[in-house]
C-alpha positions in Angstrom: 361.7 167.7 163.7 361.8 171.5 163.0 359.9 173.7 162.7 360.0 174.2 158.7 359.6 170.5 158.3 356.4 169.7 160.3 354.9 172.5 158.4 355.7 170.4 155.1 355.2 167.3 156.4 351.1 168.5 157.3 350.9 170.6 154.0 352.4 167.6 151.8 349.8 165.2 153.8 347.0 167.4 154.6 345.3 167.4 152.1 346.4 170.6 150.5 349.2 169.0 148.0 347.4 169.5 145.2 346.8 173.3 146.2 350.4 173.7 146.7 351.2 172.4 143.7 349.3 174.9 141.7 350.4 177.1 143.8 354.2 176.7 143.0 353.6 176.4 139.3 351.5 179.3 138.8 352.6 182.1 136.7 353.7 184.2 140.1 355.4 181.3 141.7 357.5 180.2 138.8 358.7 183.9 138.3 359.1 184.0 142.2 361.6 180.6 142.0 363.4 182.5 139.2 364.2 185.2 141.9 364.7 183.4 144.7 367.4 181.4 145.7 365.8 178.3 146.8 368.6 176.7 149.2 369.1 180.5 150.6 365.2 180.0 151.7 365.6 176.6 152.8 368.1 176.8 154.8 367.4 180.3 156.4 363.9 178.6 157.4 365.7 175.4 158.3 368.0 177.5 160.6 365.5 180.0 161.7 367.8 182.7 160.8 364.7 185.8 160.7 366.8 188.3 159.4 367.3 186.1 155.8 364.0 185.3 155.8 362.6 188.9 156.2 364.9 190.2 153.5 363.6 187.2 150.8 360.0 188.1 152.0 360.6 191.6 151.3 362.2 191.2 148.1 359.1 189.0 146.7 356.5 191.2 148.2 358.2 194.2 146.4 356.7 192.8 143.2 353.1 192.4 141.9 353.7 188.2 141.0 354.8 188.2 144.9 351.7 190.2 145.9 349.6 188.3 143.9 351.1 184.7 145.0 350.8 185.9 148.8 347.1 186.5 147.6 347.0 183.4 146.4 348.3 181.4 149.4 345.6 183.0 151.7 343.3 182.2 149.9 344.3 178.4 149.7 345.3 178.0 153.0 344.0 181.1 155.1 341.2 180.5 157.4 337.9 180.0 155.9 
């Protein structure tokens, strides 16, 4: 198992589901999924491939729905 799927095994069984589900279908991370291509991300993360990944994370952060979503997710799952 990879990396990119034990993280969403233990997020899907966590506990957190029902954060990331309100999470993805926020107002930010519907707009973000509309600008993202989602089997780009998946299989850049799948695969590792950093460079892919950086340039995704760069594009979303370069808007205020990907600021505010990164927000968002640290405040779900940072540490408390």
């Amino acid at each position: 198992m990879n990396n990119f799927e034990k993280m969403s095994k233990e997020l899907l069984t966590g506990g957190k589901k029902g954060a990331a589900d309100s999470l993805v279908n926020s107002k930010e991370g519907k707009n973000i999924s509309k600008m993202v291509d989602g089997k780009e991300l998946k299989k850049a993360a799948m695969e590792g491939d950093q460079e892919t990944l950086s340039r995704i994370l760069n594009q979303v952060m370069s808007t205020e729905d990907g600021k505010a979503f990164v927000k968002k997710v640290s405040e779900s799952f940072g540490k408390k």
